[in-house]
C-alpha positions as CSV (number, residue, x, y, z in Angstrom):
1,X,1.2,-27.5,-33.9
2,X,-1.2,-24.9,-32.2
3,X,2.0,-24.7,-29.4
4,X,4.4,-24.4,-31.6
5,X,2.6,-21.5,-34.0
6,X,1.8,-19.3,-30.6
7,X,5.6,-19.6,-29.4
8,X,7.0,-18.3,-33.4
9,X,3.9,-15.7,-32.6
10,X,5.3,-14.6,-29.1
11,X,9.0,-15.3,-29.8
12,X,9.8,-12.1,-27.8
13,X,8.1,-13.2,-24.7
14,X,10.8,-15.2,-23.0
15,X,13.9,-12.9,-24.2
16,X,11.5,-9.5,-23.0
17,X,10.7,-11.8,-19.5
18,X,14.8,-12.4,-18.9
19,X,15.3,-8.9,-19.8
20,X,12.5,-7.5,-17.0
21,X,13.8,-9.9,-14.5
22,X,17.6,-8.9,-15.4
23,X,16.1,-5.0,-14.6
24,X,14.6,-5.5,-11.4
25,X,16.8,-7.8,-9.8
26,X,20.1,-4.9,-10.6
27,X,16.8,-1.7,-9.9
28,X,16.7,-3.7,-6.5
29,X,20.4,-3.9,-6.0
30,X,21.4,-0.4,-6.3
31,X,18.3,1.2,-5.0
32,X,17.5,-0.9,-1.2
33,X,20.9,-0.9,-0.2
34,X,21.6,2.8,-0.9
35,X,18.6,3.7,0.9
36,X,19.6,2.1,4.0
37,X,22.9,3.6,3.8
38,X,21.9,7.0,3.2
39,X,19.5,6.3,6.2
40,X,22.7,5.2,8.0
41,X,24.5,8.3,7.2
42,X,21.6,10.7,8.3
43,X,21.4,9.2,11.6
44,X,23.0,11.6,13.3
45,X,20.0,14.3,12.4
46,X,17.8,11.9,13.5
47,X,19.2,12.5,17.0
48,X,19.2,16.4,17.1
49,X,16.1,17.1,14.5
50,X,14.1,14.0,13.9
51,X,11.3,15.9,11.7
52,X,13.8,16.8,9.5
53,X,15.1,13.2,9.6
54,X,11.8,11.9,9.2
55,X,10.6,13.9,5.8
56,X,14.2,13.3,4.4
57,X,13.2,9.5,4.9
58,X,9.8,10.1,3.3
59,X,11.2,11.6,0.1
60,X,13.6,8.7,-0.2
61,X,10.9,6.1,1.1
62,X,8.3,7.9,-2.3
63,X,11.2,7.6,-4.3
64,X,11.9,3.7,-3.8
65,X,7.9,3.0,-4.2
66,X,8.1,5.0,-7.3
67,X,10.9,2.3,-8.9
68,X,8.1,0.1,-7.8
69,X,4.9,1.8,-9.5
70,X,7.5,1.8,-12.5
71,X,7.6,-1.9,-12.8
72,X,3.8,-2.9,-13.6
73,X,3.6,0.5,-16.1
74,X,6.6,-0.5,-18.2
75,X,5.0,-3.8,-18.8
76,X,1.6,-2.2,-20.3
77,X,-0.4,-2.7,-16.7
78,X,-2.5,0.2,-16.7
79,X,-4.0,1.5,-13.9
80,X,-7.1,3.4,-14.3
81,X,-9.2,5.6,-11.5
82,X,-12.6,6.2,-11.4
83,X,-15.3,7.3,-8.2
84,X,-14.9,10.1,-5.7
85,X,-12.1,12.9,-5.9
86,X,-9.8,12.0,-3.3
87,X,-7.3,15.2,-3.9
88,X,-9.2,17.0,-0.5
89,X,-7.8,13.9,1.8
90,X,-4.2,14.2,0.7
91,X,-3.1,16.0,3.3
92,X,-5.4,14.9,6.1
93,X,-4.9,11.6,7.7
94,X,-7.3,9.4,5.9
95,X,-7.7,5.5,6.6
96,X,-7.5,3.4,3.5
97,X,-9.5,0.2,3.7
98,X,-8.8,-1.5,0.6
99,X,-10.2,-5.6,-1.1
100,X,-6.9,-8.0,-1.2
101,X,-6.6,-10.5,-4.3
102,X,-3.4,-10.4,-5.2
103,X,0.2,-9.5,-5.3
104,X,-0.3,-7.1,-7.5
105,X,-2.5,-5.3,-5.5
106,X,0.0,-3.1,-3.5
107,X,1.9,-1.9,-6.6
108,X,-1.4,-0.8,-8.4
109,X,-1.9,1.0,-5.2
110,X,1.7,2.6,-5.2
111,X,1.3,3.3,-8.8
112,X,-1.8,5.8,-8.1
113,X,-0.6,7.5,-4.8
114,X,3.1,7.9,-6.7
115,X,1.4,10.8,-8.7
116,X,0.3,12.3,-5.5
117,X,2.8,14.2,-3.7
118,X,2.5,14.0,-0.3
119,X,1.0,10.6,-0.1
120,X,3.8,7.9,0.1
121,X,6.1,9.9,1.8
122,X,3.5,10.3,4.7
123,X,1.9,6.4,4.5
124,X,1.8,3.7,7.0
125,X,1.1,0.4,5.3
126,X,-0.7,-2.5,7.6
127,X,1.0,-5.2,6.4
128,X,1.4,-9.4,6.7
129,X,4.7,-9.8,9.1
130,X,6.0,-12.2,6.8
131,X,6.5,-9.1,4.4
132,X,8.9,-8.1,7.2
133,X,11.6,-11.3,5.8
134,X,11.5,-9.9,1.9
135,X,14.1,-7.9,0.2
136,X,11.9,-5.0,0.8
137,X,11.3,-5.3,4.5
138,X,14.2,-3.4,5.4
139,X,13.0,-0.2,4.0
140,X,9.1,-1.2,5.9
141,X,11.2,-1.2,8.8
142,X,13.4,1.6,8.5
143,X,10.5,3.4,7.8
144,X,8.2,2.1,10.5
145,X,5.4,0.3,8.9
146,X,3.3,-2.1,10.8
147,X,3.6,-5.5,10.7
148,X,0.6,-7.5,12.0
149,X,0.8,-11.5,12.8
150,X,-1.7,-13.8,11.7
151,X,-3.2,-16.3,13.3
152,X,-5.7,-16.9,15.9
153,X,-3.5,-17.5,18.7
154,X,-1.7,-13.5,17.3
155,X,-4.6,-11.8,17.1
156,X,-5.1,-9.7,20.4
157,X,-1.5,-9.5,20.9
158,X,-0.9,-8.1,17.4
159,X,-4.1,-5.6,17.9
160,X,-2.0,-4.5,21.0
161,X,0.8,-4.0,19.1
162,X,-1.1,-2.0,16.5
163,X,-2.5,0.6,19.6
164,X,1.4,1.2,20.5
165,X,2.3,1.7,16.8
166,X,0.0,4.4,16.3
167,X,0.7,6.3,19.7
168,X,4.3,6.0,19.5
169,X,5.0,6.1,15.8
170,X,2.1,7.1,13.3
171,X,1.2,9.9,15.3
172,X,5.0,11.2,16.5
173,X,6.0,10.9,12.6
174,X,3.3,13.1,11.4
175,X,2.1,10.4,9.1
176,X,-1.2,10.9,7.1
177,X,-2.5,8.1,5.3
178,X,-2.0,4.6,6.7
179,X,-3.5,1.1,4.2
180,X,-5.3,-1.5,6.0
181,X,-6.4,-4.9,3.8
182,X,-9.1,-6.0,6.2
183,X,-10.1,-9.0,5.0
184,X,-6.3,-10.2,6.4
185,X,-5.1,-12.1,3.3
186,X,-5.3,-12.7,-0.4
187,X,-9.2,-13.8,-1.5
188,X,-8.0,-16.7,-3.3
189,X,-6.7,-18.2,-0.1
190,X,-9.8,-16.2,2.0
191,X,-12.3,-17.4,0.3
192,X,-13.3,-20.8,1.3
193,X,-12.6,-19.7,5.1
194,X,-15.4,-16.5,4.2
195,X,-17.9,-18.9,3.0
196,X,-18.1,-21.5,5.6
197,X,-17.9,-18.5,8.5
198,X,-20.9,-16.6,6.5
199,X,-22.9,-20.1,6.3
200,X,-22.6,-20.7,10.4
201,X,-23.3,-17.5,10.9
202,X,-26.4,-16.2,8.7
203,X,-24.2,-13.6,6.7
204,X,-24.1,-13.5,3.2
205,X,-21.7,-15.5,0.9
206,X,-18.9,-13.8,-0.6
207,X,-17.6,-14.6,-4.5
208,X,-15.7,-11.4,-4.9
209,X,-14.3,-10.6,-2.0
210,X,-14.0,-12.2,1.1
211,X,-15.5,-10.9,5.1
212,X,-13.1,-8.6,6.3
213,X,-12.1,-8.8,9.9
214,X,-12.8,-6.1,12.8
215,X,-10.2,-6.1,15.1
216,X,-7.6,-3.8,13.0
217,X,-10.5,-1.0,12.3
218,X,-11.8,-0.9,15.8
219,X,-8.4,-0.1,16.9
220,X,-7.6,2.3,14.7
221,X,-10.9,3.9,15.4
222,X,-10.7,3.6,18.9
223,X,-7.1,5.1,19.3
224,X,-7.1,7.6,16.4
225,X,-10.9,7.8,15.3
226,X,-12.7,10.8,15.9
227,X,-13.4,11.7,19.7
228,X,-16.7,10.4,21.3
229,X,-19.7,12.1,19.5
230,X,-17.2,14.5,17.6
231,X,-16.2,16.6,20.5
232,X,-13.0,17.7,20.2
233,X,-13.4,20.1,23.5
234,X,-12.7,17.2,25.8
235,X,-9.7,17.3,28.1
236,X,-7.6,15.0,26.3
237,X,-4.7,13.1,28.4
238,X,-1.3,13.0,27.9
239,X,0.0,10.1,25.3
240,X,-3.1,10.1,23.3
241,X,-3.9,12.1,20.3
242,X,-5.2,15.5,20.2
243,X,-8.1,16.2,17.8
244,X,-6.2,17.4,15.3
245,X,-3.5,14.6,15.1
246,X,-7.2,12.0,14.5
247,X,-8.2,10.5,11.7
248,X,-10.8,12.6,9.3
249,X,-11.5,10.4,6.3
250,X,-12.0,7.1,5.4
251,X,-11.2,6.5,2.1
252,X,-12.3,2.9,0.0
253,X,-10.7,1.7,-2.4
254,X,-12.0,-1.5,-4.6
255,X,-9.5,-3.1,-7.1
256,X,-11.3,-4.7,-10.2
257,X,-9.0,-6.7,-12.6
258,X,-9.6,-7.3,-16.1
259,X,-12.6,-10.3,-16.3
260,X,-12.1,-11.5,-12.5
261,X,-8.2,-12.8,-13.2
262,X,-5.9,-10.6,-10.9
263,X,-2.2,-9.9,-12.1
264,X,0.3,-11.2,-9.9
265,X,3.6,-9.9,-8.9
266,X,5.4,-12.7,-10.9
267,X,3.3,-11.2,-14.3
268,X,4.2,-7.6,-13.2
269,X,8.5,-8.7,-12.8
270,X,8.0,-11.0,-16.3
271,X,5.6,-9.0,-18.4
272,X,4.6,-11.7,-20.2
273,X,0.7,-11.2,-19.5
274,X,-1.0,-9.0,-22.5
275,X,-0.9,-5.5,-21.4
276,X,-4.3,-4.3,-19.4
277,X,-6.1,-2.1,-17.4
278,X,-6.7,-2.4,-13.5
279,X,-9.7,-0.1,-12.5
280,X,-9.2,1.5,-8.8
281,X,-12.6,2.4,-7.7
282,X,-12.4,5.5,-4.8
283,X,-15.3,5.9,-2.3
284,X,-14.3,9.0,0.4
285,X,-16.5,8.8,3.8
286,X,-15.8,11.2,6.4
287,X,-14.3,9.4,9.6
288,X,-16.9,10.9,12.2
289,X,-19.8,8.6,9.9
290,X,-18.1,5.8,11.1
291,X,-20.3,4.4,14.4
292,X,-18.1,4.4,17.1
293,X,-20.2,1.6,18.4
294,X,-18.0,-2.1,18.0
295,X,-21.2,-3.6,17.4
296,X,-22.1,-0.9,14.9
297,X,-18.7,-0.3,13.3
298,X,-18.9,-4.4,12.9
299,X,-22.2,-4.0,10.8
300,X,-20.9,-0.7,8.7
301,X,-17.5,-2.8,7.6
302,X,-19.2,-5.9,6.7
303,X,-21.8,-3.6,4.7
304,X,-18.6,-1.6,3.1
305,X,-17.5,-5.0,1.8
306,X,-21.2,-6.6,0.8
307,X,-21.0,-3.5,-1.3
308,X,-18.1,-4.6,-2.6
309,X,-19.1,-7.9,-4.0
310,X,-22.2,-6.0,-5.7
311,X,-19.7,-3.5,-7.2
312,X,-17.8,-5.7,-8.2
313,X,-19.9,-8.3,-10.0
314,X,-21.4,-5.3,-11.7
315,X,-17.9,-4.5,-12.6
316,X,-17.3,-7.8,-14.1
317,X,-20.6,-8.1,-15.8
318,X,-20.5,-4.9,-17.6
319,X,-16.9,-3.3,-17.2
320,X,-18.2,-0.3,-15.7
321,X,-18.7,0.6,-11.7
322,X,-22.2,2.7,-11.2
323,X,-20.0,5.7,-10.3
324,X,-23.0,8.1,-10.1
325,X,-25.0,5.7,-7.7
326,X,-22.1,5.6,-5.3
327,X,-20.2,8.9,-5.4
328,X,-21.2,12.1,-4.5
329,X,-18.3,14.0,-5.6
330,X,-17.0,12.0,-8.5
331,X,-13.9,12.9,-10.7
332,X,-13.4,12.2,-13.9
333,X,-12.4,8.9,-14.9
334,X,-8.5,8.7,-15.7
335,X,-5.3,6.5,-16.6
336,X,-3.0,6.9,-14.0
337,X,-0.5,8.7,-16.2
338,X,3.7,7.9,-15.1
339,X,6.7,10.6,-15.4
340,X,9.4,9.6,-17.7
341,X,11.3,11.6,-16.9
342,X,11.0,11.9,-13.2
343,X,12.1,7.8,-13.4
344,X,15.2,9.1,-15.4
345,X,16.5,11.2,-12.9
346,X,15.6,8.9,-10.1
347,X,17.4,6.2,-11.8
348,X,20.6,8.5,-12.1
349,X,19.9,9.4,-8.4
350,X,20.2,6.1,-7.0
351,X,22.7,4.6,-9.1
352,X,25.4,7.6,-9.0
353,X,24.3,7.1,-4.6
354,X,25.9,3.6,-5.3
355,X,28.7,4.6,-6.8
356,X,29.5,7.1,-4.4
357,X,29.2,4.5,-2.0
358,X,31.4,2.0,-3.1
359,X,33.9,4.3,-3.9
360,X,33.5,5.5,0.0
361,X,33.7,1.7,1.1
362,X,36.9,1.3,-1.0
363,X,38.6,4.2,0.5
364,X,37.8,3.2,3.9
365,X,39.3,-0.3,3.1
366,X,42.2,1.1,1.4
367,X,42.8,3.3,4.9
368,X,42.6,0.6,7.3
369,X,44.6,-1.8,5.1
370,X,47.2,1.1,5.1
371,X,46.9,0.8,9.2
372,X,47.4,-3.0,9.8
373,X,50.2,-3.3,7.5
C-alpha cells in the first residue's frame, strides 16, 4: 500500500524523467555534432591565425558546457558558493584541485564557472581517459583537454604525457585555468584503497574524501609552478614557460552534497531526486606558497585534503563550512544564479547551426548526384 500511495503521490516522476531524457538525448544531437562541424569549417583559420581559431573554439567550447550546467539547474539542483572571492583569479592561470565523489561533480563545477566569463573558454580539464570514448570526448579532444590513464603500470608514462601537454598545448593556447581531481577517481570506489594505504603507512583514515595522489601536482608545479624561490629574473630556456605564462593561484574547491549522498549524473539527466542544494566551498592560495620541495608539496596536498575531511564532516554535522576560520577574503555566500535567456538564444544558436548544416549536406548530395548521373 505504502508503494502504491507514493507512486499516485509522484505520478509525474516517470512522465517528467522520459521527458528530461527525451531533451538531452535531441540537446546532445544538435549541439556536439554542430560543434565539430563548425570546428571543421574554421579549420582553415586555424592554419593562418590559430589565436583567433583558438578563442573562436573557446566561445563555442563555454557555450556547449553551458547546455551542460543547464541540465542539473532545470531539475531544481542548486548550486550554492560560499569561501574566498575567486573573481581576482579569473583571468590568471590558476590550478584547481578539487574532492571527486561523483558524476555530478563536473557539472556542478561547469554550472559555477558558466557565470564566469572567461573561465570555460580558457579551461583545461585533467580528466579519466575513458572520458575520451563518451559522446562528449570529441569536443575534450577537439579542444585539447588531457586525458590521463590509470593504473599503476600508466602512471609515469601518463605524468610524461601531462609535461608535454602543458608545454605544447596549455601554454601555446593561452589557457588559464586547468581542473585536476587528485585523489584519481570517484571516493566511493577510492575509499577502501585510501584506508588500507593510510593504515600501512601511519597516515590518517579518510571517510570524506579519499588521499589524493602526487604525481599530477608535482608536474604541474614543476613545469608551470612558480620559478625556483620566485625569481622570475632567471634566464629561462627556450620551450619552457616564461614567468608570466606560470601558474599564480591555486584555487580549492570542496564539493559538499546534501547529508553525505552525492547526486549522480543519472539523477541530473532523470530529475527524479527532490530538488537540492550542492555547496561549493572556494579556498584561493597563491601558487608561490606551494613548497616547491616533492617531499614538502607531498605533505601540503595531503594536509589540503585532511582539511578536507574536517571541513567536510563539519559540513555534514551542521550544514555550514567555518567560512571565517578558513578564508581570508571571503564573499558572500550565493546561489549560483542561471541566464534564461542566454540558454534561449544558445538553444536557437545551435539548432538553426544544424539546420544550416543539413541543408548544406543536402545540397552537396544533390550536386554530386547531379554529377554521377
Amino acid at each position: 500500500m505504502d508503494s502504491i500511495r507514493f507512486y499516485l503521490e509522484n505520478w509525474y516522476v516517470i512522465p517528467k524523467a522520459i521527458f528530461r531524457l527525451c531533451f538531452i538525448l535531441v540537446n546532445n544531437a544538435y549541439c556536439i555534432p554542430t560543434y565539430v562541424i563548425w570546428m571543421i569549417m574554421l579549420s582553415p583559420i586555424r592554419r593562418f591565425n590559430p589565436d583567433t581559431f583558438w578563442r573562436i573554439e573557446g566561445y563555442f567550447f563555454h557555450w556547449l558546457l553551458a547546455m551542460v550546467s543547464m541540465w542539473s539547474w532545470s531539475a531544481g539542483y542548486d548550486v550554492v558558493e560560499v569561501g574566498d572571492d575567486i573573481s581576482h583569479c579569473i583571468d590568471d592561470r590558476t590550478l584547481v584541485i578539487a574532492n571527486h565523489q561523483s558524476t555530478a561533480d563536473v557539472p556542478f563545477l561547469m554550472a559555477c564557472f558558466n557565470t564566469r566569463k572567461n573561465v570555460l573558454p580558457n579551461l583545461m580539464w585533467i580528466m579519466d581517459r575513458l572520458f575520451k570514448f563518451t559522446n562528449f570526448g570529441i569536443v575534450s579532444v577537439i579542444h585539447q583537454d588531457f586525458f590521463i590513464m590509470s593504473g599503476k603500470e600508466n602512471r609515469e608514462k601518463s605524468i610524461q604525457s601531462l609535461v608535454q601537454h602543458l608545454l605544447e598545448s596549455y601554454i601555446p593556447r593561452k589557457r588559464k585555468w586547468m581542473v585536476l581531481f587528485p585523489e584519481g577517481g570517484f571516493l566511493r570506489k577510492r575509499r577502501a584503497v585510501s584506508q588500507r594505504y593510510a593504515e600501512k603507512n601511519n597516515l590518517p583514515v579518510l571517510n570524506h574524501v579519499s588521499l589524493p595522489r602526487v604525481g599530477a601536482l608535482k608536474a604541474i608545479m614543476n613545469t608551470v609552478g612558480p620559478l625556483p624561490n620566485n625569481n622570475s629574473s632567471l634566464d629561462i630556456p627556450n620551450g619552457l614557460p616564461k614567468p608570466n605564462e606560470r601558474l599564480t593561484w591555486v584555487l580549492d574547491i570542496t564539493v559538499a552534497y546534501p547529508n553525505g549522498e552525492p547526486l549522480d549524473l543519472g539523477q541530473i539527466i532523470f530529475g527524479y531526486r527532490p530538488p537540492c542544494k550542492t555547496t561549493i566551498f572556494y579556498r584561493v592560495y597563491e601558487c608561490k606558497d606551494v613548497p616547491q620541495d616533492e617531499e614538502a608539496q607531498t605533505r601540503w596536498l595531503y594536509n589540503l585534503f585532511e582539511e578536507k575531511e574536517r571541513l567536510l564532516d563539519m559540513f555534514y554535522k551542521t550544514g555550514k563550512f567555518p567560512i571565517s576560520e578558513y578564508c581570508k577574503n571571503p564573499a558572500q555566500p550565493h546561489i549560483v544564479a542561471q541566464d534564461c535567456l542566454r540558454y534561449l538564444i544558445l538553444h536557437l544558436f545551435f539548432i538553426t547551426s544544424t539546420y544550416v548544416h543539413i541543408q548544406m549536406f543536402m545540397a552537396v548530395y544533390e550536386y554530386c548526384n547531379y554529377l554521377m548521373y
